[in-house]
N, C-alpha and C positions, 0 to 999 in steps of 0.2 A: 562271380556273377557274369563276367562277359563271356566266360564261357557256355555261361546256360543260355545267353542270352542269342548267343550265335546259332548253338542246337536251337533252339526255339524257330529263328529263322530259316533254318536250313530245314526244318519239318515242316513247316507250314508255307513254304515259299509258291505263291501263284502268279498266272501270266493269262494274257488275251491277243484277240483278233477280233476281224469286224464282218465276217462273211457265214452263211450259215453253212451248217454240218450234214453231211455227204454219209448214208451210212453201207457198207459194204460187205456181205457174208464172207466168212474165211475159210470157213468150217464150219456145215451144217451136222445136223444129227441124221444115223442110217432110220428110216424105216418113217420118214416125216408122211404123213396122210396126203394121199394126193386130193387135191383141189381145185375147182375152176369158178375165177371171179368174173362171169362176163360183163362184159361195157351197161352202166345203166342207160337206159331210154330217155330220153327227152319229150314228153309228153306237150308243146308248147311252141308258142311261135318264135321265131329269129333264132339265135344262134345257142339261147338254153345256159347254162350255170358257166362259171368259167373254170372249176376248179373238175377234175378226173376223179368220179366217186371211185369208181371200180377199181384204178389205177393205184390208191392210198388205201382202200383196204387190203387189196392183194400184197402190197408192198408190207403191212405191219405184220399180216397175216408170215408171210414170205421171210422175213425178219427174225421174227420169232425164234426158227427152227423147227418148229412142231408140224409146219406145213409145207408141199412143194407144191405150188400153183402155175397153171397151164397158161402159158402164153397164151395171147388174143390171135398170135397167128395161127396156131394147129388148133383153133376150137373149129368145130362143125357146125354148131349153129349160133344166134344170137337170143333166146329167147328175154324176153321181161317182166313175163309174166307166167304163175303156176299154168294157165289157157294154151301157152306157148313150149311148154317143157316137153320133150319127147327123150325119155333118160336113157333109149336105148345108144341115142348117139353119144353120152358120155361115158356108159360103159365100154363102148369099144375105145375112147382114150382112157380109161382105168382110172377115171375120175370116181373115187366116191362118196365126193359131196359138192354140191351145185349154190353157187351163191347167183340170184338175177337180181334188178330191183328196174327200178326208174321212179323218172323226176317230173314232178308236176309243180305247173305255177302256185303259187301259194298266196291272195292278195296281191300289193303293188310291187313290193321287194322280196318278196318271200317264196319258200319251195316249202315241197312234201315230199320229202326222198321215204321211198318207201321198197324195200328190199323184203328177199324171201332166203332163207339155206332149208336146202334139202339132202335127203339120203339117197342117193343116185341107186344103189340095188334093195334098196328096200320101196322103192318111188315113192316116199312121203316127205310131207313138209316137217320139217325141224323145229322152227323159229321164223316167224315176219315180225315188223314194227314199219310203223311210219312215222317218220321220227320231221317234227317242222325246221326249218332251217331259212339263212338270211344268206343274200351271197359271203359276207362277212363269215360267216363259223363254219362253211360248207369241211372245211377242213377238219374240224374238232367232230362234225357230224358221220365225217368215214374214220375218224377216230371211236366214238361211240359204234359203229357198225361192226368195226373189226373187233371192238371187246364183247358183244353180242353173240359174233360168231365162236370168237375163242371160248368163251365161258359154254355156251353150249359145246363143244364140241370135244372141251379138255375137261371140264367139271370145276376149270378155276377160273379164276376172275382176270379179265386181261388188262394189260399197265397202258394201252393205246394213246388213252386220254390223258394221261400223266406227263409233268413236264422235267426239265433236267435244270437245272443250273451248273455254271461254269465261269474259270477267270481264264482270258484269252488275256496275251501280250503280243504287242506289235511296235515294231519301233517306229517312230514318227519322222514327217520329213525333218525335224531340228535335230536328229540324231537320237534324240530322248527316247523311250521308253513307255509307252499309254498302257492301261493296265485298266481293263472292264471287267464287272459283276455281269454275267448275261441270263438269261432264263429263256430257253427253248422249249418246241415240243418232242414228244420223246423221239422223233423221226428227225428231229433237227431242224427242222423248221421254224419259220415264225421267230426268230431271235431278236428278245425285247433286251433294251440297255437299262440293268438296274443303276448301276455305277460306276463312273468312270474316274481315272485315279491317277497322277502320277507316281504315286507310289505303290507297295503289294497289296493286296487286298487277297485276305486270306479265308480257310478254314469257312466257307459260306454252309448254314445249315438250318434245310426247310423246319418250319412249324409246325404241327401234325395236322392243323386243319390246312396247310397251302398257302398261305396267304399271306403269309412275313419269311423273312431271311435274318437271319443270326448272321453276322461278319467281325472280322477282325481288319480295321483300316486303319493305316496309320495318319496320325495326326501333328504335325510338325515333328515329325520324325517317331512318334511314341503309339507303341499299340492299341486301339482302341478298339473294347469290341461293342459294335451295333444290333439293335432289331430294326427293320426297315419295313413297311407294307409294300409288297411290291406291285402292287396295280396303285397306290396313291404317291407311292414313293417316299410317304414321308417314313423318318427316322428316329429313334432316341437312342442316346447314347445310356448302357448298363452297366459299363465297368470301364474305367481309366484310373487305373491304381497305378502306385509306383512300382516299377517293372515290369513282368509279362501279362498282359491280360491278351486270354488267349483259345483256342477249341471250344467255343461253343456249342453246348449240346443240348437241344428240347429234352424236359420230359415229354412220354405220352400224352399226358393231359394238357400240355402248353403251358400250364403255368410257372415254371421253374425253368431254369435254364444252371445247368453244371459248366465247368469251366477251370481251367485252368491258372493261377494266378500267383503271383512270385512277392508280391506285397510283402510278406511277414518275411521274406531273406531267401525260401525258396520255391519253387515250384511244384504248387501242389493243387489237390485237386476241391470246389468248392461249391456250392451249391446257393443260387440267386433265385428268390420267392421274388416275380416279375412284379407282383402288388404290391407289396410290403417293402419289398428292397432286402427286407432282410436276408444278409450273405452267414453262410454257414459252413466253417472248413472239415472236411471230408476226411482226408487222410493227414498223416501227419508223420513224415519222414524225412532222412537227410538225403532221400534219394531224390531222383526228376519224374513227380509223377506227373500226367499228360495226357493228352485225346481220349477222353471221357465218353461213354455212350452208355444211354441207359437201355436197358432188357424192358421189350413189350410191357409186362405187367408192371414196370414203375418200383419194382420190388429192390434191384441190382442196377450197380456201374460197373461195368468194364474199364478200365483205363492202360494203357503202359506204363511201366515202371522199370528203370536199372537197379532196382534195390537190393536185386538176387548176381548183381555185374554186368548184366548183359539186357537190354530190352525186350520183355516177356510181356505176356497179358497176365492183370490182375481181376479180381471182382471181391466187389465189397458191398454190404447191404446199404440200401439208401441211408437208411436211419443210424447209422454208424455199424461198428464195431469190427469183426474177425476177416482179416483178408484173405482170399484164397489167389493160388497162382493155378493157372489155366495152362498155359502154355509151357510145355520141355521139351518139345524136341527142334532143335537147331540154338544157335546163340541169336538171332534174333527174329521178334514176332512185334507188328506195332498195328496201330491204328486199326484196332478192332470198331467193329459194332454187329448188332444184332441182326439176325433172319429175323422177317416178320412172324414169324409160327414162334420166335424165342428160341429152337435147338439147336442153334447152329451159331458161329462167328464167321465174319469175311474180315480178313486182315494181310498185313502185307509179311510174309517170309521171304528171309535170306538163303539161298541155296546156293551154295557154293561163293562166287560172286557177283551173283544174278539177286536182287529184289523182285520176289513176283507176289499172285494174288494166291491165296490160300482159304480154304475153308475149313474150320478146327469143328466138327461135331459134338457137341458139349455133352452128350450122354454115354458116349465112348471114348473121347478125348483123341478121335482119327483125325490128324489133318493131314489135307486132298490139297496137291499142287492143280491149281488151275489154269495160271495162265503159263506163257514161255520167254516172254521177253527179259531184257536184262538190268531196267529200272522202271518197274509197274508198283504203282502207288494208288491214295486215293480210292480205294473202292465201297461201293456203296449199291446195296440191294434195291433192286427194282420194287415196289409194294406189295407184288403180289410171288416175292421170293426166288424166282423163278431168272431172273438174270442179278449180274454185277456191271456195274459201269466201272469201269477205272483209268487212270493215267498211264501211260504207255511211253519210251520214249524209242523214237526208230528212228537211223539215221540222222543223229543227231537234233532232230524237231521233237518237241513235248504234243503230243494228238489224245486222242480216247479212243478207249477200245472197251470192247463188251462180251462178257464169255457168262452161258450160262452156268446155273448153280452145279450142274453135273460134271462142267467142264467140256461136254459135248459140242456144243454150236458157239464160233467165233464171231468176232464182228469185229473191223475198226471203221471209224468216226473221225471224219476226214473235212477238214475247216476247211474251204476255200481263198485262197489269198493268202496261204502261208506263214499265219501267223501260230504260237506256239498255245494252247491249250491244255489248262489243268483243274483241279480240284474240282469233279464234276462230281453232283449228287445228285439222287434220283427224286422227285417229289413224290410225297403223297397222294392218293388214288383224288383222282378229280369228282367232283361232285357233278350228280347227273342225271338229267330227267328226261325222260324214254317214256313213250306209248304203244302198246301193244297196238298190232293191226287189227 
């Protein structure tokens, strides 16, 4: 048992810092849609909003991959309004799509950002909204702008407004070791403190609606795993059995939570009705089954298992019975979970003696090396499928990095203050209320 007990630690091991997250392209994609976000207008007296609309849409836009957007220095004009638009001057910069907008006082604290995207060779308007705003959300409101623009302009739904979670470690002045739960937005920003720890604080995983975090914290030295509301903060404790309590995973519907637990001698995988309490064991082997994740429709789990000698991906129906192995090529494949559309796995393979990020296609059984580094862990699908976040370590520092699902467009994610960053997960699509102009 203390060997499992070690593997257990050694898979789930998290760390923190306390500065927000820097995010940097690596590698874009060839043929990204050129774009120009100009500066919004300030319709108002004194000095107007404090927060750069333009500047954080072009950025999420820019981020993405799917876009390359035109510096504020080589535009030729500044228009704010469709009144002001003359699209001849953005076809000679080979813009062909035009984002303007501007800001109006809104009441005593309040604005009315109200933007426009257009087709620069076709000269029509796309999409406006005029969306209200406090100086307080100004941020989350160029967050909703740039998922406006992207969903019009790609046909999907854009992750802007969505947050990330992550455990940062930094050593303290006593020599010791601090160890934070964090929840950012997906640009890095905004970094709120769920929990702080001297010990690890593991395995953190969103709720489907946003709104709680699943953890594993230890407790006088013993694993315990938590649900916590993260804007109340408050917590309850779901599982402290004797031995691992460990990988927590929502179902779809929130109500369940699968889980890893050693109780009965060894480690396997088990299923928690959040209401009832009622736990329910899943598989049942002498192998180390582990990091559980359920498939969109609630139907399948995913899990690792060494039962075949080497760490593969399994699946198995919720409601018991026949297991399937997913995974054969290479000696090891772990910490699966699902694409949001269900066809796909993002999980970590072993190449040579590099740990990187992989996607296994579940209807051909291809898997696609994605990322390059030489211990990439941790990854986790953006909402709307379309990126992976995961652990990275460079230079001896643990950071995140982020590659899309094609493998095309790079990114790392860069703490300020040099502390070491891991186990990041992508949240749930934000909930969101927009009015058309």
């Amino acid at each position: 048992m203390n060997k499992i007990l070690v593997l257990f630690i050694v898979l789930f091991w998290h760390f923190q810092a306390f500065a927000a997250l820097t995010i940097e392209i690596t590698e874009g994609a060839e043929g990204a849609l050129p774009l120009a976000v100009v500066p919004f207008g300030w319709e108002g007296t004194g000095v107007g909003p404090s927060q750069d609309i333009a500047a954080i849409v072009s950025g999420d836009l820019s981020r993405s991959g799917r876009f390359k957007t035109l510096p504020e220095s080589d535009m030729l004009a500044r228009p704010h309004s469709d009144a002001e638009v003359e699209f001849r001057d953005w076809k000679v910069l080979g813009m062909e799509n035009l984002v303007v907008g501007r800001i109006q006082p809104n009441g005593a604290d309040g604005y009315l950002v109200r933007f426009q995207l257009f087709d620069v060779f076709k000269g029509s308007l796309l999409t406006g909204y005029s969306i209200p705003a406090t100086e307080a959300d100004l941020r989350a409101t160029a967050h909703r702008i740039a998922d406006l623009i992207y969903e019009t302009l790609t046909g999907e739904k854009g992750a802007f407004s969505t947050r990330i979670a992550y455990v940062e470690s930094i050593p303290a002045a006593d020599g010791k070791t601090r160890v934070t739960l964090r929840v950012a937005d997906a640009d890095g920003y905004n970094p709120q403190t769920i929990l702080n720890s001297p010990d690890p604080i593991l395995s953190p995983a969103w709720s489907p609606d946003g709104l709680r975090l699943a953890y594993v914290s230890f407790v006088r030295g013993k694993p315990v795993i938590f649900v916590q509301e993260v804007f109340t903060g408050q917590r309850q404790q779901v599982a402290a059995y004797n031995g691992i309590n460990g990988a927590p995973a929502w179902s779809p519907d929130g109500r369940q939570l699968a889980m890893t637990l050693s109780k009965d001698g060894n480690p396997e995988i088990y299923i928690l009705n959040l209401a009832t309490k009622a736990l329910r064991r899943l598989t049942d082997h002498y192998a180390i089954d582990t990091e559980p994740a359920w498939s969109p429709d609630g139907r399948n789990i995913v899990f690792t298992s060494d039962r075949g000698g080497k760490p593969q991906i399994y699946r198995v129906p919720v409601s018991g019975g026949r297991l399937e192995r997913l995974t054969f090529e290479g000696d090891y494949n772990a910490r699966a979970s699902y694409s949001p559309d269900g066809k796909s796995l993002v999980l970590v393979t072993r190449q040579g003696k590099s740990y990187r990020i992989g996607a296994l296609q579940l209807g051909s059984g291809r898997l696609q090396v994605l990322s390059g580094g030489v211990l990439d862990e941790s990854p986790s699908f953006a909402p709307n499928g379309n990126m992976i976040i995961y652990a990275t370590k460079t230079r001896g520092k643990h950071e995140l990095a982020a590659v899309s699902a094609d493998g095309r467009v790079r990114q790392r994610l860069t703490l300020e203050g040099g502390g070491d960053v891991r186990e990041p997960v992508w949240s749930p699509f934000a909930k969101s209320n927009r009015r058309n102009q």
